[in-house]
One Martini backbone bead per residue (centre of mass of N, CA, C, O) as a GRO file, in nm:
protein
  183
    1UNK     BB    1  -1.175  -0.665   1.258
    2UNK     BB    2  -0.995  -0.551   1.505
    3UNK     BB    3  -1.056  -0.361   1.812
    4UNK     BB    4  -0.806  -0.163   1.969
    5UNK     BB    5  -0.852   0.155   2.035
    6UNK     BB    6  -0.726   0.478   2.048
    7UNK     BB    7  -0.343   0.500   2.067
    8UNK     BB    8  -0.351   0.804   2.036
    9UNK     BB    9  -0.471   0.860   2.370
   10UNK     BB   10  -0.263   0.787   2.519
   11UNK     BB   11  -0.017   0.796   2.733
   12UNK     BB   12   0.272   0.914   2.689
   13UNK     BB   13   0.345   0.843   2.994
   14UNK     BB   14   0.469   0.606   3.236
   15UNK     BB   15   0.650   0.454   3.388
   16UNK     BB   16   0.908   0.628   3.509
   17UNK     BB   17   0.903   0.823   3.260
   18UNK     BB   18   0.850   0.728   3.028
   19UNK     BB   19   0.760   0.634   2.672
   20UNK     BB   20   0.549   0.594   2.479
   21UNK     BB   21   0.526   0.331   2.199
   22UNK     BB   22   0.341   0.292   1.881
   23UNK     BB   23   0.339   0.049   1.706
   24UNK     BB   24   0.315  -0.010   1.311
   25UNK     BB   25   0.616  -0.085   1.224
   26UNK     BB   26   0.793  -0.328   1.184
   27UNK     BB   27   1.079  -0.487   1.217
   28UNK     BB   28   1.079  -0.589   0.823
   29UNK     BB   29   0.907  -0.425   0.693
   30UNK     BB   30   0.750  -0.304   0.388
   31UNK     BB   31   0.526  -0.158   0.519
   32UNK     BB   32   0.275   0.121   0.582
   33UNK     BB   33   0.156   0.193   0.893
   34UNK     BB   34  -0.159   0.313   1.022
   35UNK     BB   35  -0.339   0.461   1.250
   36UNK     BB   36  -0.682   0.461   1.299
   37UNK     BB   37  -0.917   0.634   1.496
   38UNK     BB   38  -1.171   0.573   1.355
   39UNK     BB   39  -1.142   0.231   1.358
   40UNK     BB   40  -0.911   0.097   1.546
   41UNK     BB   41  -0.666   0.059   1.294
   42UNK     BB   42  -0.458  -0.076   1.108
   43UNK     BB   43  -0.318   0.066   0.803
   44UNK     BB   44  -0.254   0.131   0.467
   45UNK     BB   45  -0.039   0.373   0.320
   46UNK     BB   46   0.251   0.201   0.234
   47UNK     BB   47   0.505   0.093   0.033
   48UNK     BB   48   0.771   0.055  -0.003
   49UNK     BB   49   1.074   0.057  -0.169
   50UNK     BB   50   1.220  -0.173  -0.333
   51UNK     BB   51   1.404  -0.333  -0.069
   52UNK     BB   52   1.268  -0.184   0.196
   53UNK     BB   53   1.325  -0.160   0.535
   54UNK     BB   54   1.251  -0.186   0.828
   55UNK     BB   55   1.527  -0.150   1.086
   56UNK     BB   56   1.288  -0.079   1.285
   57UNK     BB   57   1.072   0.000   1.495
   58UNK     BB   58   0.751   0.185   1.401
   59UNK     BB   59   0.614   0.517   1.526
   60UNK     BB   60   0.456   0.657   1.796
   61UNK     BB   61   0.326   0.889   2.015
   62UNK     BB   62   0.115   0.974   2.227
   63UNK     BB   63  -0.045   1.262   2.264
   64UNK     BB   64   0.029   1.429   2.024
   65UNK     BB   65   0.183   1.709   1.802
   66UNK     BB   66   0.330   1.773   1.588
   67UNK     BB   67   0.365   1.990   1.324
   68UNK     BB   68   0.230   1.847   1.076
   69UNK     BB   69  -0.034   1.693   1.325
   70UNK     BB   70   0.125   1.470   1.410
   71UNK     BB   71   0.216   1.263   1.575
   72UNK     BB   72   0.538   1.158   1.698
   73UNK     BB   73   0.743   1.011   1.614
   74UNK     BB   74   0.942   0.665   1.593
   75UNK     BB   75   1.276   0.475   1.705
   76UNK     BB   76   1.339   0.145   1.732
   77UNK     BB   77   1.662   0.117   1.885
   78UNK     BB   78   1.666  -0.228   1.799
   79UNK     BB   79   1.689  -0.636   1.825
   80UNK     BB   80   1.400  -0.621   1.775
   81UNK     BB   81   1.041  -0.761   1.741
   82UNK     BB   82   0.734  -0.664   1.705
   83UNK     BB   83   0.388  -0.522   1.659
   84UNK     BB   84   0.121  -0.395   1.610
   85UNK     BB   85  -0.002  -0.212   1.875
   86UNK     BB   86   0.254  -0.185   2.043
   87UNK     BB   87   0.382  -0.114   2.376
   88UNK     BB   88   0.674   0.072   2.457
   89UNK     BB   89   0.881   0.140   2.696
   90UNK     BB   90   1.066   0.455   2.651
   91UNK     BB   91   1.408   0.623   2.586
   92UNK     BB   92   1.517   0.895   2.518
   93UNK     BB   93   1.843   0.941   2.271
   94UNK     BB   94   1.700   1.177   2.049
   95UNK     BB   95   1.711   1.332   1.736
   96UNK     BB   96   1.578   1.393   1.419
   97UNK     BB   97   1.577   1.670   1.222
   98UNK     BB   98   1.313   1.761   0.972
   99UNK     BB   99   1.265   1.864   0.642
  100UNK     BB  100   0.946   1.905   0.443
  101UNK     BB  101   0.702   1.860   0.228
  102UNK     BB  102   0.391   1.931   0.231
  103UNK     BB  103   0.139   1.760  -0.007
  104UNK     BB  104  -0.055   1.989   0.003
  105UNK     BB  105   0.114   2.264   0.031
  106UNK     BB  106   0.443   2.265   0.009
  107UNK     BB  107   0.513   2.335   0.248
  108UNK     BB  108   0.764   2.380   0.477
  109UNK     BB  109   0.827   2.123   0.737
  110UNK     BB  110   0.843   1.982   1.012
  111UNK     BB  111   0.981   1.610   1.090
  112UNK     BB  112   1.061   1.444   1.333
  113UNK     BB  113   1.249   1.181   1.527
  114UNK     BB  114   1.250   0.965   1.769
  115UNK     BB  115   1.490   0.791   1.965
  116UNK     BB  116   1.443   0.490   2.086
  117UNK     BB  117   1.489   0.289   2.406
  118UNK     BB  118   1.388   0.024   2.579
  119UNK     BB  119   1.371  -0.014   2.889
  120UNK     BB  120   1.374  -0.322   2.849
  121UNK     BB  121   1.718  -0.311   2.745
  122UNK     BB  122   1.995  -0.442   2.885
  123UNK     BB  123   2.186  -0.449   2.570
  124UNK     BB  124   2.135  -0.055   2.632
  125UNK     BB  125   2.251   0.027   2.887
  126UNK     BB  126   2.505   0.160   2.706
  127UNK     BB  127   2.270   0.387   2.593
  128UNK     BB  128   2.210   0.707   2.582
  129UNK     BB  129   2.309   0.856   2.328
  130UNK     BB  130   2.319   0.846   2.014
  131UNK     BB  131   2.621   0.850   1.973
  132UNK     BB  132   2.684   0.562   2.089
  133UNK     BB  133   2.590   0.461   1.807
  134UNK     BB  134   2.740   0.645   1.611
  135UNK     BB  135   2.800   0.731   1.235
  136UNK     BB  136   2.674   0.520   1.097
  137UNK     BB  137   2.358   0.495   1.237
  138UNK     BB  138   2.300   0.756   1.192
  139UNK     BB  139   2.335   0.753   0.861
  140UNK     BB  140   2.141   0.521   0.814
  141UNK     BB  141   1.891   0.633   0.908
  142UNK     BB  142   1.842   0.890   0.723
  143UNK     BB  143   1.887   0.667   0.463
  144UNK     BB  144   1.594   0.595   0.538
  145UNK     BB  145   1.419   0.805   0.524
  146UNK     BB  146   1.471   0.922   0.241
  147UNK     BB  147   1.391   0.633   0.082
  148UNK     BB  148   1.092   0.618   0.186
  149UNK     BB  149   1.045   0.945   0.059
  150UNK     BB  150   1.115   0.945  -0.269
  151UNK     BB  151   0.808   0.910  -0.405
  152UNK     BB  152   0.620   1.152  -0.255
  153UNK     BB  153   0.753   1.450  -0.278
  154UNK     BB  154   0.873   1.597   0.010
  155UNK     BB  155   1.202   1.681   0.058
  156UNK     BB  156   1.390   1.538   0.219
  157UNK     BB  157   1.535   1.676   0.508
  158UNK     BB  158   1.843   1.712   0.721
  159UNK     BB  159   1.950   1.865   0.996
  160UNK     BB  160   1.977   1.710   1.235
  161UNK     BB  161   2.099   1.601   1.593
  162UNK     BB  162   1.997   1.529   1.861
  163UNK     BB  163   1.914   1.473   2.221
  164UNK     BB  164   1.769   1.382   2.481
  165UNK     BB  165   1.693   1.638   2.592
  166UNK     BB  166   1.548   1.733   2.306
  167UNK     BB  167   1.342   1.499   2.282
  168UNK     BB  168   1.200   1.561   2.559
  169UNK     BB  169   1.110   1.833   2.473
  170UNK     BB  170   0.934   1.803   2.257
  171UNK     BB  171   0.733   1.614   2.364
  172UNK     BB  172   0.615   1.814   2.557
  173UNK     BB  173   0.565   2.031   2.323
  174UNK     BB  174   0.321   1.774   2.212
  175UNK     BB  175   0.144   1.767   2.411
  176UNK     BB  176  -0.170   1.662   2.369
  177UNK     BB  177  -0.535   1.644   2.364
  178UNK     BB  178  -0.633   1.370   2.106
  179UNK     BB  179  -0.782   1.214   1.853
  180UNK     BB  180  -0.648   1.287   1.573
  181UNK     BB  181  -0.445   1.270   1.268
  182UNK     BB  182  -0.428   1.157   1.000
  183UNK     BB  183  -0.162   0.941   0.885
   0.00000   0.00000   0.00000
């Protein structure tokens, strides 16, 4: 396996402000990757539930640090399909906050989502906010969430979507120089 250095590290922040986000899981994929920062690869985390597709690229932000421990979540919506490892400068687009049970110690706990479309994805700049995709896309990605961690034990709930603002807020009060704890 070839290493890739620690993606957990980069800059939260490109470009023109745009966000960074590390791709583990491209859209189509059928199983959870997450970048290990000890080994320097994408490692197999679990298969999703049988039938069960990531609808986007899934990631991480850089450089931050969630709620949980780990870096900020993030889900590229748009109909692309990238590689684990690419790393995309996207603009948030909204938040989706979310409570689920920590594994370890069962205490509920915030595990929110940021919705991110890349800057250079000209058939998306007449979208804005979340709301822009509609009512039924915003509840399409709930319940592929919901489903991804069916058998986890998690007991995830979402709290409802913010704004471009209140995404943009997260991840600001999330960075912080780290190491990453693995995901």
């Amino acid at each position: 396996m070839a290493q890739v250095g620690n993606l957990i590290a980069l800059p939260t922040f490109g470009e023109h402000g745009a966000v960074n986000v590390v791709v583990e899981s491209p859209r189509g994929a059928t199983l959870k990757l997450t970048f290990d920062p000890d080994l320097g690869v994408m490692t197999l985390s679990r298969p999703l539930p049988q039938g069960l597709v990531y609808p986007h690229d899934w990631g991480f932000i850089p450089s931050t640090r969630a709620e949980d421990g780990d870096p900020l979540d993030a889900i590229v919506v748009w109909d692309g399909v990238s590689y684990p490892g690419v790393v995309i400068a996207c603009r948030p687009i909204g938040v989706l906050q979310i409570e689920q049970n920590n594994k370890e110690t069962g205490e509920r706990e915030r595990n929110d989502r940021l919705a991110v479309l890349p800057v250079d994805a000209p058939r998306w700049n007449s979208i804005g906010t979340i709301d822009d995709l509609g009512e039924r896309a915003c509840l399409e990605l709930e319940h592929f969430f919901r489903a991804a961690v069916a058998f986890e034990g998690k007991e995830l709930r979402t709290v409802g979507w913010k704004g471009p603002a209140a995404a943009m807020k997260l991840v600001r009060a999330s960075i912080r120089t780290t190491r990453g704890k693995r995901r």
